[in-house]
GUMAR-65704 format. One record per residue (C-alpha): residue number from 1; z, x, y; residue in three letters; chain. Coordinates in nm, 2 decimals. Layout:
N
k->NUM, c3->Z, c1->X, c2->Y, r->Ala, c->A
...
! end
This chain:
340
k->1, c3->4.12, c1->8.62, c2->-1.50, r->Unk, c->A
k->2, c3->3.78, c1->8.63, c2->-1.68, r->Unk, c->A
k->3, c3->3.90, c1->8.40, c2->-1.93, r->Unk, c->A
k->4, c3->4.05, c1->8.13, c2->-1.71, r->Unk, c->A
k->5, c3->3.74, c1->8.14, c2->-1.51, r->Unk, c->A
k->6, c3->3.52, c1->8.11, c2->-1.81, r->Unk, c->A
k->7, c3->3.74, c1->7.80, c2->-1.98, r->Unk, c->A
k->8, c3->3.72, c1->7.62, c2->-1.63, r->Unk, c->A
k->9, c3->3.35, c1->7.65, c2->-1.64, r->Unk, c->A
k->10, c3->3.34, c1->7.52, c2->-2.01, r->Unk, c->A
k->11, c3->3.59, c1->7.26, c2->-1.89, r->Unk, c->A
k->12, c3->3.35, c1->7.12, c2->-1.61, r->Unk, c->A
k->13, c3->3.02, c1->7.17, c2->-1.86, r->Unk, c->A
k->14, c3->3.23, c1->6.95, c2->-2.07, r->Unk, c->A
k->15, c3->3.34, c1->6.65, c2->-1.85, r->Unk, c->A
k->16, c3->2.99, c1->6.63, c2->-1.66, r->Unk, c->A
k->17, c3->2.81, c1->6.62, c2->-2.00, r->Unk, c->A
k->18, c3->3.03, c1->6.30, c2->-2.15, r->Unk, c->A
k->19, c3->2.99, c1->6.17, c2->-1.81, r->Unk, c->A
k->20, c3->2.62, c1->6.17, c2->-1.81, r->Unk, c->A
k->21, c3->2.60, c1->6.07, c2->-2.21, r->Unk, c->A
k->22, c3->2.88, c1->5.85, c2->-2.21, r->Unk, c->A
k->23, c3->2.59, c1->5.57, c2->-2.17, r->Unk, c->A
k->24, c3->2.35, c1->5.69, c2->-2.42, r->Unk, c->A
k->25, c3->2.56, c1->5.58, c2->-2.67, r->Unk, c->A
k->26, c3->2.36, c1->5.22, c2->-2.67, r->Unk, c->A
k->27, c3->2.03, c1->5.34, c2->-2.84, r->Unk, c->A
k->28, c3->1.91, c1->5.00, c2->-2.83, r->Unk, c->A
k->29, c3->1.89, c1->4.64, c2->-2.74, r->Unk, c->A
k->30, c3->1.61, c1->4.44, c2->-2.88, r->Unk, c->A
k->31, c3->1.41, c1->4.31, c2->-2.81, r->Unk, c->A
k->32, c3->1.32, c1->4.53, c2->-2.56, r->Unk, c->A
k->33, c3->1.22, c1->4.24, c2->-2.26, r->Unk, c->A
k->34, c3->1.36, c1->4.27, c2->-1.92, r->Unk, c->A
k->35, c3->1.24, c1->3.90, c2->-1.84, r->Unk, c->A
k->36, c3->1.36, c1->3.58, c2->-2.04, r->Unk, c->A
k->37, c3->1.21, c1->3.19, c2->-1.92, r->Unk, c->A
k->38, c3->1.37, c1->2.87, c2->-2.04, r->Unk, c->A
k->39, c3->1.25, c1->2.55, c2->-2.05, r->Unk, c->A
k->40, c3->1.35, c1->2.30, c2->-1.84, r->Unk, c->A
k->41, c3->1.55, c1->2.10, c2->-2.11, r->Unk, c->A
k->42, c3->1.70, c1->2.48, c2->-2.19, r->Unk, c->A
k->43, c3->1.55, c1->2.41, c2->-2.56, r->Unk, c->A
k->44, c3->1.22, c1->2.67, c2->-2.61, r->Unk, c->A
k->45, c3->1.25, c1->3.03, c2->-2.41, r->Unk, c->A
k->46, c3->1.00, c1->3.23, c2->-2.39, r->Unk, c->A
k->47, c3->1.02, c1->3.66, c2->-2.29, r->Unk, c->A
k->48, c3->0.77, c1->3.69, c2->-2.01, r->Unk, c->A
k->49, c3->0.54, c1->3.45, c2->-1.81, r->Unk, c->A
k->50, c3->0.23, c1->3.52, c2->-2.05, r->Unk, c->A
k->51, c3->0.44, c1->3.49, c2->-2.36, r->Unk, c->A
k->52, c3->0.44, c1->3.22, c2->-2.60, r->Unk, c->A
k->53, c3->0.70, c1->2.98, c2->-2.61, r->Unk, c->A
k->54, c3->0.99, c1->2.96, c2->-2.92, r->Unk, c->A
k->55, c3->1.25, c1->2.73, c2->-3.00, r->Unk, c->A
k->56, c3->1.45, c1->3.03, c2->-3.16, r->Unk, c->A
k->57, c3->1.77, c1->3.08, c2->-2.96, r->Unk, c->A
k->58, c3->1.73, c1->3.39, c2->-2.72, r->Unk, c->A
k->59, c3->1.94, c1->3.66, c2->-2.98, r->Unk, c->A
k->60, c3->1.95, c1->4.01, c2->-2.93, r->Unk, c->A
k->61, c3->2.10, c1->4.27, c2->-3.11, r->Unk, c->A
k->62, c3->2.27, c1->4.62, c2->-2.99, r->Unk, c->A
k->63, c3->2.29, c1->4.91, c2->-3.18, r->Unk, c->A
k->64, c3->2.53, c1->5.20, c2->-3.08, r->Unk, c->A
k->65, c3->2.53, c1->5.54, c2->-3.17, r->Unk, c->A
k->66, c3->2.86, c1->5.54, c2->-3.18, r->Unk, c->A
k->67, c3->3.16, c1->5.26, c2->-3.19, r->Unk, c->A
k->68, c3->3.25, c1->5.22, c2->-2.79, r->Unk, c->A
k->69, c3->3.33, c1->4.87, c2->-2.68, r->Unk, c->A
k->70, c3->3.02, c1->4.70, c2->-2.52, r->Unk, c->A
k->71, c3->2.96, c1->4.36, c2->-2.37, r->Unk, c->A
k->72, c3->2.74, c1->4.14, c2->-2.18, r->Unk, c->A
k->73, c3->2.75, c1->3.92, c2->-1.89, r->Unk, c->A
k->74, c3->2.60, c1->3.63, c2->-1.66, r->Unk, c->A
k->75, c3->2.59, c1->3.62, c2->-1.26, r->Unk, c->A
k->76, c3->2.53, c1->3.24, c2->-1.33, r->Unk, c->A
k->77, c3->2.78, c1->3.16, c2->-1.63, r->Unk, c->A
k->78, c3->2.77, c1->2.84, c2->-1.53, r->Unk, c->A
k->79, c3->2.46, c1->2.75, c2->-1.67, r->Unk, c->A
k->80, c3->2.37, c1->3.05, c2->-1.87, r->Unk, c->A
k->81, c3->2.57, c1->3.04, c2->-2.19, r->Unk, c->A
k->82, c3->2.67, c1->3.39, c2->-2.37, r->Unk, c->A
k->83, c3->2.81, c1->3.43, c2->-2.70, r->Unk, c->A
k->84, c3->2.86, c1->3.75, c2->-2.83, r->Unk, c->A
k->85, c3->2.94, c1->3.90, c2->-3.22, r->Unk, c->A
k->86, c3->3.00, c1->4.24, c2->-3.32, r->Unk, c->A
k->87, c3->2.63, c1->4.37, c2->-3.28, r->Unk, c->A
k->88, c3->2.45, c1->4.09, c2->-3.12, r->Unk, c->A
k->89, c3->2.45, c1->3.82, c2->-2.83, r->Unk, c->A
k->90, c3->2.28, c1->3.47, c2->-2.80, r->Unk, c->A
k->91, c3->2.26, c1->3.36, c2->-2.42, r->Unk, c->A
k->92, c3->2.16, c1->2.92, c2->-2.38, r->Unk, c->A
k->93, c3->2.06, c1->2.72, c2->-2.06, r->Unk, c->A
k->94, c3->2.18, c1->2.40, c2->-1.96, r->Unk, c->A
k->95, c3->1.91, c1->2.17, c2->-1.94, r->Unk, c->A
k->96, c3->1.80, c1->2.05, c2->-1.61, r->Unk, c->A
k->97, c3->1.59, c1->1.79, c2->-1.39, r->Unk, c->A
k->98, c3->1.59, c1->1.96, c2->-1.07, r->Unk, c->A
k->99, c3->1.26, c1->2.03, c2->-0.87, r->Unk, c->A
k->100, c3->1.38, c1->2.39, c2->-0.79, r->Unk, c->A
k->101, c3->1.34, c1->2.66, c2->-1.05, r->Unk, c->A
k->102, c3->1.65, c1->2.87, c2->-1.16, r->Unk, c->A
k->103, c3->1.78, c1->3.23, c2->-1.17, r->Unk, c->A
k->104, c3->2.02, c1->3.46, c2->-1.29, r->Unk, c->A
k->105, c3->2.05, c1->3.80, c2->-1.45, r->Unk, c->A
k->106, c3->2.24, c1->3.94, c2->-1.79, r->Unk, c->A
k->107, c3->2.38, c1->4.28, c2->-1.77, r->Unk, c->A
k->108, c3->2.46, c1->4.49, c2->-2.12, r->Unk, c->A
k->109, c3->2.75, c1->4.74, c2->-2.06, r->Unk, c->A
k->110, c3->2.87, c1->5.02, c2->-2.27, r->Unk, c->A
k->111, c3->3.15, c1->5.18, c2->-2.21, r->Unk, c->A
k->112, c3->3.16, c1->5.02, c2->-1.87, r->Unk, c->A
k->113, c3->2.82, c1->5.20, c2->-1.78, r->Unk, c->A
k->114, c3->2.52, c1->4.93, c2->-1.77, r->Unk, c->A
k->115, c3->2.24, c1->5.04, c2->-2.00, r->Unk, c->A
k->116, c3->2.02, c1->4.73, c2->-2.00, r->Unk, c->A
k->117, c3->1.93, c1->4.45, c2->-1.77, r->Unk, c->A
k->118, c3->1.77, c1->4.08, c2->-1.82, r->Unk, c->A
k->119, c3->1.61, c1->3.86, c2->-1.57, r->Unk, c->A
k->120, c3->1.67, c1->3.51, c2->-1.65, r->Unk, c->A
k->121, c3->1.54, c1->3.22, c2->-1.54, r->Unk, c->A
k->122, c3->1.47, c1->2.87, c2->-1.63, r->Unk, c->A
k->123, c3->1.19, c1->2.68, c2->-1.50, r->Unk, c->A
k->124, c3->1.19, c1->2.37, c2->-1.29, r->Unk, c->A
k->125, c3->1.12, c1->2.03, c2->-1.42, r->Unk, c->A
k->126, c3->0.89, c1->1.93, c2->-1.22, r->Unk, c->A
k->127, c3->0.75, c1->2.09, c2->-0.89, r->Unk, c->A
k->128, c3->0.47, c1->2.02, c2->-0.63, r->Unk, c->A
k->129, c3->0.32, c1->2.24, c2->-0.40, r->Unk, c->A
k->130, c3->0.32, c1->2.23, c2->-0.08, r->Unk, c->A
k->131, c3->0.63, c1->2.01, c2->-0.05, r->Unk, c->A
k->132, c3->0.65, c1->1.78, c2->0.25, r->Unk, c->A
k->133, c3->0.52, c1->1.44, c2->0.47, r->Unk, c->A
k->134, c3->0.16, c1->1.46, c2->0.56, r->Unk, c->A
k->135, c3->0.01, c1->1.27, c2->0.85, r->Unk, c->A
k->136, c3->-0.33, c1->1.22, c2->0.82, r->Unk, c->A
k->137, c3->-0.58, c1->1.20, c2->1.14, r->Unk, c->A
k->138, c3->-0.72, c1->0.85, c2->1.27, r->Unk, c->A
k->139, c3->-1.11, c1->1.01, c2->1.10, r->Unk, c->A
k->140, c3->-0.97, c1->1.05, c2->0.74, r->Unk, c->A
k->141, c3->-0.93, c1->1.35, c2->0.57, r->Unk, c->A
k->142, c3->-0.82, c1->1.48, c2->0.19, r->Unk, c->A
k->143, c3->-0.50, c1->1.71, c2->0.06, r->Unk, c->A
k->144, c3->-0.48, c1->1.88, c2->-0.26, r->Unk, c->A
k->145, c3->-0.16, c1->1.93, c2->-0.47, r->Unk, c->A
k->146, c3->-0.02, c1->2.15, c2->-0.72, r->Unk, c->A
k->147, c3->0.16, c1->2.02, c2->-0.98, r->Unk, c->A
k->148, c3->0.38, c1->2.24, c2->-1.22, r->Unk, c->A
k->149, c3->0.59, c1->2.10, c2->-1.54, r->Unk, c->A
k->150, c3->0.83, c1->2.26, c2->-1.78, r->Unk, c->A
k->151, c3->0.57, c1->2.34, c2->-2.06, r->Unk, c->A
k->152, c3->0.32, c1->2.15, c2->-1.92, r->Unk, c->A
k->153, c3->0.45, c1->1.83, c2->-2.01, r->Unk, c->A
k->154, c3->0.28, c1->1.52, c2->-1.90, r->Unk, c->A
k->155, c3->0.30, c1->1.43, c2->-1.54, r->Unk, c->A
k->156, c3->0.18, c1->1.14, c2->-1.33, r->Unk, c->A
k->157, c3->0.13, c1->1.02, c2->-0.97, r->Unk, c->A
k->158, c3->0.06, c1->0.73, c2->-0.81, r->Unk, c->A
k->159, c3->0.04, c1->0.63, c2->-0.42, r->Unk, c->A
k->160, c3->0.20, c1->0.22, c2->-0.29, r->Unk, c->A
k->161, c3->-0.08, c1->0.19, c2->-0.06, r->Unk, c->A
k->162, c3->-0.43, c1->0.08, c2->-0.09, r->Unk, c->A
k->163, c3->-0.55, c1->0.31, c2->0.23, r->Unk, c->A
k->164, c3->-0.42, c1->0.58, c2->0.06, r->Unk, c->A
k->165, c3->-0.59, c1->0.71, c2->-0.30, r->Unk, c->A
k->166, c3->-0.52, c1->0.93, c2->-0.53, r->Unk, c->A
k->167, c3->-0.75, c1->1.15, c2->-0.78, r->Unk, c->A
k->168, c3->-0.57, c1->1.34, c2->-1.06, r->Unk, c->A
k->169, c3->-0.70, c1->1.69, c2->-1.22, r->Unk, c->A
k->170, c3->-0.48, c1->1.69, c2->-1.48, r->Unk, c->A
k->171, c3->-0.66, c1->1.97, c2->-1.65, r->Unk, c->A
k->172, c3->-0.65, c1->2.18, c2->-1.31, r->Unk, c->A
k->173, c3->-0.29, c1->2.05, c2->-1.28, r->Unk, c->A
k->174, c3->-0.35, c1->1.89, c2->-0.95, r->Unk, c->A
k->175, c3->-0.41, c1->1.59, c2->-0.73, r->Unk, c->A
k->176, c3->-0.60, c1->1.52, c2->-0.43, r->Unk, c->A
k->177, c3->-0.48, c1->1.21, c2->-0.15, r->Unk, c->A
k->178, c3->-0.77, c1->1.06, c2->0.05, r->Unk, c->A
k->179, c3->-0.77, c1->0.87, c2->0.32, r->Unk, c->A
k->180, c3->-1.10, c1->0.72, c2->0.47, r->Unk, c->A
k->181, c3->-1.14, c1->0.66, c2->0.83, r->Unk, c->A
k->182, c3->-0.87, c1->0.44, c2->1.01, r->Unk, c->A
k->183, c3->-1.14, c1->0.15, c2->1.15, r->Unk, c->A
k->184, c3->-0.80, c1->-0.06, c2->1.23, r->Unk, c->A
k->185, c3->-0.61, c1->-0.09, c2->1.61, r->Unk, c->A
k->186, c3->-0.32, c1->-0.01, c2->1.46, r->Unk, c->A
k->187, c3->-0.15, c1->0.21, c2->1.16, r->Unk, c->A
k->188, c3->-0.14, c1->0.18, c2->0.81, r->Unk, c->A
k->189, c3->0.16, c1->0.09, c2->0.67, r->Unk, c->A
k->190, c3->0.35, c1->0.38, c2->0.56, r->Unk, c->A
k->191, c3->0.32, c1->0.51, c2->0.22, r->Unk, c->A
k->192, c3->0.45, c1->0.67, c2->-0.11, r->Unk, c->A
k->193, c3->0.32, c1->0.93, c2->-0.32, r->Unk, c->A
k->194, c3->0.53, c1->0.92, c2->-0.62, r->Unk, c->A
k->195, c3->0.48, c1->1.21, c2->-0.89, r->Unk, c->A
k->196, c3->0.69, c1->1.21, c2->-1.21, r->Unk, c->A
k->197, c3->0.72, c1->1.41, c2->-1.53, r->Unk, c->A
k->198, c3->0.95, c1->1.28, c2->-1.85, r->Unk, c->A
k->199, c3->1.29, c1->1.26, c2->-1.71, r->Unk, c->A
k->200, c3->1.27, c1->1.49, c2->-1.46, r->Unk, c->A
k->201, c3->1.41, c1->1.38, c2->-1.12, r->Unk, c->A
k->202, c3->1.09, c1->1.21, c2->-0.95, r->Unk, c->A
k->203, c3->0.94, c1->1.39, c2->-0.63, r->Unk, c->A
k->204, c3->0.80, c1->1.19, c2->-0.32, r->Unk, c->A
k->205, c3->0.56, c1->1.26, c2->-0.07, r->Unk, c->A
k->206, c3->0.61, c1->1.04, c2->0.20, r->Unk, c->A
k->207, c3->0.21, c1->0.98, c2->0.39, r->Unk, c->A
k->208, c3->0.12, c1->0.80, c2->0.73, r->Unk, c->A
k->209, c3->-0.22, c1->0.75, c2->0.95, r->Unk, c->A
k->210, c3->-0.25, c1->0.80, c2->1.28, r->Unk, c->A
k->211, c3->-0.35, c1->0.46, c2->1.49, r->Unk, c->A
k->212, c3->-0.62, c1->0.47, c2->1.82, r->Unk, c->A
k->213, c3->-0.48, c1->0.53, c2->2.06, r->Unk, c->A
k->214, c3->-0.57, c1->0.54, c2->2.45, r->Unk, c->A
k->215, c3->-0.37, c1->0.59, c2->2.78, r->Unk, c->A
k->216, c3->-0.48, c1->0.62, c2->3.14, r->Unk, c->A
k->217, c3->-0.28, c1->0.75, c2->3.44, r->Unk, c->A
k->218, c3->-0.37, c1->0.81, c2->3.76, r->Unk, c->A
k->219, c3->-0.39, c1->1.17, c2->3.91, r->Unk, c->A
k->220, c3->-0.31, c1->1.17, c2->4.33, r->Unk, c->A
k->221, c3->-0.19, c1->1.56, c2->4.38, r->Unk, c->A
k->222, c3->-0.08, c1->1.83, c2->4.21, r->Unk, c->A
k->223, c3->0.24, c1->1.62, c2->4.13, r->Unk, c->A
k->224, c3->0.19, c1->1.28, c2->4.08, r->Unk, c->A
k->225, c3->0.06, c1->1.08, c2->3.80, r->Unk, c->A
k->226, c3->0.13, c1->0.75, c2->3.67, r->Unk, c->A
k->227, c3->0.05, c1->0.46, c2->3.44, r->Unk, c->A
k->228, c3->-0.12, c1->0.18, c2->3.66, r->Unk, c->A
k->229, c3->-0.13, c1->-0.17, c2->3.55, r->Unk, c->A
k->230, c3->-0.22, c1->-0.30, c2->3.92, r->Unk, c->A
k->231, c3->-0.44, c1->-0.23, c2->4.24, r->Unk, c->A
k->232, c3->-0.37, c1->-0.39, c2->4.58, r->Unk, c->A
k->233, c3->-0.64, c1->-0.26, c2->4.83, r->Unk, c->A
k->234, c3->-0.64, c1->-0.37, c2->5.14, r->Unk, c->A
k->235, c3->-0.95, c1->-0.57, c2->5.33, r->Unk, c->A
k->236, c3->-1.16, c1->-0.24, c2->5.45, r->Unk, c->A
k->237, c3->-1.08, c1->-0.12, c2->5.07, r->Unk, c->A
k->238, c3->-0.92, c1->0.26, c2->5.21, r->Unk, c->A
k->239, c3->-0.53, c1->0.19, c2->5.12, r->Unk, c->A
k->240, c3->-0.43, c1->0.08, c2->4.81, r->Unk, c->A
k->241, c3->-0.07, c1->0.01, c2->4.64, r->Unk, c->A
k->242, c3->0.02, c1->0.06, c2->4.32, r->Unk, c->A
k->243, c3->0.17, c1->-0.13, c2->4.08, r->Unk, c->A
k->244, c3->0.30, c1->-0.32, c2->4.41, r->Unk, c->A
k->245, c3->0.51, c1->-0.02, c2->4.46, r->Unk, c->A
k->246, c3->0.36, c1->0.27, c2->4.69, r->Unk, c->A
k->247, c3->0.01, c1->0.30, c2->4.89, r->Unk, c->A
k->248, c3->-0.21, c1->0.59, c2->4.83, r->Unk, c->A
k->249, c3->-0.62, c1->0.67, c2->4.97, r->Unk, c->A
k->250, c3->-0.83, c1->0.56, c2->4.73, r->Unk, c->A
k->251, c3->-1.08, c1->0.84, c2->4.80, r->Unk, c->A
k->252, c3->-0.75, c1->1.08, c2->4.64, r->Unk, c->A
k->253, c3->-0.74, c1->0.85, c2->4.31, r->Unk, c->A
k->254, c3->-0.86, c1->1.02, c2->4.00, r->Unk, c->A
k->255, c3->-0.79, c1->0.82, c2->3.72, r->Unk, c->A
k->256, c3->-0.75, c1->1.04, c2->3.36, r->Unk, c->A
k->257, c3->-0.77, c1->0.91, c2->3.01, r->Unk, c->A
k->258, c3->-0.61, c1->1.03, c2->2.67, r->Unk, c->A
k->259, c3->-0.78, c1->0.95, c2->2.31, r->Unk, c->A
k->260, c3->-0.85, c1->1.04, c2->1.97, r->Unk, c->A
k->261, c3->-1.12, c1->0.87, c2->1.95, r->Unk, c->A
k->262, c3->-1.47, c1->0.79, c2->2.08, r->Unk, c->A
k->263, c3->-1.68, c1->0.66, c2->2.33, r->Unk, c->A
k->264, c3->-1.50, c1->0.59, c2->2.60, r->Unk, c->A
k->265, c3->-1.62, c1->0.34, c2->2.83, r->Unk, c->A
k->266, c3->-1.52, c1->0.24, c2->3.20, r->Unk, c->A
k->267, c3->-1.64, c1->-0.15, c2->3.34, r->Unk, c->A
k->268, c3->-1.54, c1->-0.36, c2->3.60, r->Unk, c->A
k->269, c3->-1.62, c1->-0.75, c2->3.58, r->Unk, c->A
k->270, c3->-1.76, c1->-0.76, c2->3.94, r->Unk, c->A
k->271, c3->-2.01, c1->-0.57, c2->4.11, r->Unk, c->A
k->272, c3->-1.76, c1->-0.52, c2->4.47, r->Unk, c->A
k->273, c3->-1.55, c1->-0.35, c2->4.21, r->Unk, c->A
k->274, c3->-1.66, c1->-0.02, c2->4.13, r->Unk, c->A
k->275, c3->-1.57, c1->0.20, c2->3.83, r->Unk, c->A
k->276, c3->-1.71, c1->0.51, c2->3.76, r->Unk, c->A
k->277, c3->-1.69, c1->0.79, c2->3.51, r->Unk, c->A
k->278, c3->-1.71, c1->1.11, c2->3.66, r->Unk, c->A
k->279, c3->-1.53, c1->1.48, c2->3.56, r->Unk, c->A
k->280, c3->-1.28, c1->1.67, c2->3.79, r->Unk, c->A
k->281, c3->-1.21, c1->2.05, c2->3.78, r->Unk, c->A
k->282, c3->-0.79, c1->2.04, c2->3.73, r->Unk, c->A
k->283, c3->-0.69, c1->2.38, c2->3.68, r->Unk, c->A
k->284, c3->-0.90, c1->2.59, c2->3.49, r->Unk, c->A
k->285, c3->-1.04, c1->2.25, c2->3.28, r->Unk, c->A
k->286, c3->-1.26, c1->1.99, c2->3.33, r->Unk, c->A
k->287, c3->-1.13, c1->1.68, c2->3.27, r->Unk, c->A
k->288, c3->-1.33, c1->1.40, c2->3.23, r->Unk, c->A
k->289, c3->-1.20, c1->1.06, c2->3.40, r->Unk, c->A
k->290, c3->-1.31, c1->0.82, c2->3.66, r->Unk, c->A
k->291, c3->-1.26, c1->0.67, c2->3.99, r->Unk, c->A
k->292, c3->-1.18, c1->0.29, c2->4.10, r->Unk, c->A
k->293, c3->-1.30, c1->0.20, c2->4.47, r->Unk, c->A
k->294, c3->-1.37, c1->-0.16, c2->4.63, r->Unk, c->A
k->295, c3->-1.64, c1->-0.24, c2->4.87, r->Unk, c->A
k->296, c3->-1.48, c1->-0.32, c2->5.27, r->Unk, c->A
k->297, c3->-1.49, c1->-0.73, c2->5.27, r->Unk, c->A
k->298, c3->-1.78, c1->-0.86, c2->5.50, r->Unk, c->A
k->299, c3->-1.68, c1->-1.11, c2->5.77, r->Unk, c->A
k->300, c3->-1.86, c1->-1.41, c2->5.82, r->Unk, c->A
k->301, c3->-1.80, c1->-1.78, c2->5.93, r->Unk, c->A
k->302, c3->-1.78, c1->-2.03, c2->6.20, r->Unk, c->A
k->303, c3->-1.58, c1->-1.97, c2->6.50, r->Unk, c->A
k->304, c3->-1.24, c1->-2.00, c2->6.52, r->Unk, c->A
k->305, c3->-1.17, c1->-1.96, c2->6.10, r->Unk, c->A
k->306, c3->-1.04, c1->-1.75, c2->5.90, r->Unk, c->A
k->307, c3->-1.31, c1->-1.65, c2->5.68, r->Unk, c->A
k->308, c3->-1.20, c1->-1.39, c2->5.44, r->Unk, c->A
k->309, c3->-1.02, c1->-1.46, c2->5.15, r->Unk, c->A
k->310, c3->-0.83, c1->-1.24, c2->4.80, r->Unk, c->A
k->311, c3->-1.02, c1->-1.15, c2->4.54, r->Unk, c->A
k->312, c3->-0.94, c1->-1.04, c2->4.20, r->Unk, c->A
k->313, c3->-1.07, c1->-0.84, c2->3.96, r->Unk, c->A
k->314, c3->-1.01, c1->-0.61, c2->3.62, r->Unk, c->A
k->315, c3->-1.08, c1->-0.27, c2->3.53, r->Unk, c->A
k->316, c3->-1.09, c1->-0.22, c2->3.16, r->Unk, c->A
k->317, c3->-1.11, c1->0.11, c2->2.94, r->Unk, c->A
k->318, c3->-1.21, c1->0.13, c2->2.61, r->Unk, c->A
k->319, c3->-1.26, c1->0.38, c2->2.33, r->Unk, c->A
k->320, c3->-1.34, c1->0.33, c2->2.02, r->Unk, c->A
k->321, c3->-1.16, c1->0.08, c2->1.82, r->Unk, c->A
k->322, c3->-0.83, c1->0.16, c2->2.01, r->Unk, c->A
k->323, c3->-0.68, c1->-0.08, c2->2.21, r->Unk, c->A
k->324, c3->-0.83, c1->-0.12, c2->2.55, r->Unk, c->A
k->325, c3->-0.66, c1->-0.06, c2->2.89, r->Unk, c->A
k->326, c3->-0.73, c1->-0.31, c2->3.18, r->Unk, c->A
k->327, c3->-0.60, c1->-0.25, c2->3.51, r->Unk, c->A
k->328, c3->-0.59, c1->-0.57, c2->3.76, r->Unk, c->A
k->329, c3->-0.74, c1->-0.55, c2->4.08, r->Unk, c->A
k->330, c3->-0.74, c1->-0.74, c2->4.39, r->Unk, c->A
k->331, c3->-0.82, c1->-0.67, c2->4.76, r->Unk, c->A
k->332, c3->-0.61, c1->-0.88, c2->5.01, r->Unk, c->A
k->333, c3->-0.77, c1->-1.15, c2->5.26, r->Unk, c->A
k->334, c3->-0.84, c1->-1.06, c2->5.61, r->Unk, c->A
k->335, c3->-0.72, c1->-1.32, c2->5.89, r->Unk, c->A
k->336, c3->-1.02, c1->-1.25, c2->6.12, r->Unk, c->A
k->337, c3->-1.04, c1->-1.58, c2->6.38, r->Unk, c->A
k->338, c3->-1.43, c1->-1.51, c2->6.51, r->Unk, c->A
k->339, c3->-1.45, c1->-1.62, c2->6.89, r->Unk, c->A
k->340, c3->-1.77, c1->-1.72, c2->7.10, r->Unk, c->A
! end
């Protein structure tokens, strides 16, 4: 019973042991790199990101304590190319012009145990950081860009519009877009920012500019607001419709304005029609804005006339070197017949 017991034991020793070592077999794989970079046109590589670049193929050789079958393989064999000999393997790139780097990795297997692993990747063409549209406030501002190349290779960039300038730091590897001041009453046109390296596919950076701009509605309650274009009041100047829609109080009015730009002034082209700039508490905020009344019309004449007749006037907002806002006014004649 001793003996089976003991010869089990060994048995077990035995199979765990070849288990464990079964891997060791692969003494080595050199060179001994974990991380291989290829180029975008998959001609130089390079075995880390502060190594120096080669245009040797990426070869590397296994030696094996003892003859077990071995091999090596791709998660992208699409684009990373192995060939394999007794003792060595050579893995290739594709070359590429895309703007997004790729990766894969290489596995080495012996005796289907993995003994050694390989990062691969190859780098993009041509990328720029950050990556997107811009829109550039109405006071001018700058944006700086990062440009990366396949072993630095020559790039270039160039923007279609005049408002829009470019400065490159080639040394730095980057690029700065200015835009001065928008002094117009309207946008820019559109433009393109157009950055190229070699044959690499081309990147774009589409860039606008706000225009001044400036809106007024009018505030009555909690609820209403609305664009006005017109002002009816009546005679004694305490009803007034809207847009000839709807009457409201004047004394309720608060008339609010929206810009991004400044000063903002408030007239009125007749002294019976008043426009001031005043601020109202709304909420929790003080927003600035101002009012729009009319003086009552005075009665005066001979008897039996009608004296009073419309008058018409314009409210107009303006800010900056947006667009003004004019409101027409008018306040409706009063049929008074004055009697001895």
């Amino acid at each position: 019973m001793k003996r089976w017991t003991m010869a089990l034991f060994t048995a077990a020793i035995c199979v765990v042991s070849c288990s464990k070592n079964y891997g060791t077999d692969v003494r080595e794989v050199a060179p001994k790199v974990e991380t291989v970079i290829f180029s975008a046109d998959g001609k130089s590589v390079k075995y880390g990101i502060d190594a120096e670049w080669s245009d040797k193929p990426a070869t590397f050789t296994v030696t094996l304590s003892k003859n077990i079958p071995w091999n090596v393989e791709s998660t992208k064999p699409q684009w990373v190319h192995i060939t394999k000999t007794e003792k060595t393997f050579t893995f290739t790139a594709d070359p590429i012009d895309l703007v997004e780097p790729k990766a894969a990795t290489v596995w080495v297997q012996a005796g289907g145990t993995s003994i050694h692993q390989i990062v691969v990747s190859q780098q993009a063409a041509l990328s720029v950081s950050p990556l997107g549209d811009i829109v550039f406030p109405l006071k001018g501002a700058d944006k700086t860009y990062t440009v990366t190349t396949s072993r630095n290779q020559a790039w270039n960039v160039i923007s279609n519009q005049s408002w829009l300038t470019v400065r490159k730091n080639a040394t730095a590897g980057t690029f700065t877009l200015s835009a001065a001041a928008n002094t117009g009453t309207t946008a820019p046109p559109p433009a393109t920012v157009t950055v190229t390296s070699g044959k690499a596919t081309p990147i774009t950076i589409n860039a606008e500019q706000v225009a001044p701009e400036l809106s007024v509605r009018m505030r009555y309650d909690s609820f209403t607001t609305l664009s006005v274009s017109s002002m009816t009041f009546n005679a004694f100047g305490n009803a007034v419709i809207i847009n000839n829609e709807k009457a409201y109080m004047p004394s309720e009015m608060f008339f609010i304005y929206s810009t991004n730009t400044e000063p903002v002034n408030v007239t009125s082209n007749y002294s019976w029609l008043k426009a001031n700039q005043t601020s109202k508490i709304i909420g929790n905020n003080l927003v600035p804005g101002f009012t729009v009344s009319v003086e009552p019309l005075s009665l005066s004449g001979q008897p039996g006339q009608i004296v009073v007749s419309k008058r018409s006037g314009t409210v107009t907002v303006t800010a900056g070197n947006a667009p003004p806002v004019t409101i027409a006014v008018s306040q409706l004649a009063q049929s008074v017949i004055s009697i001895n």
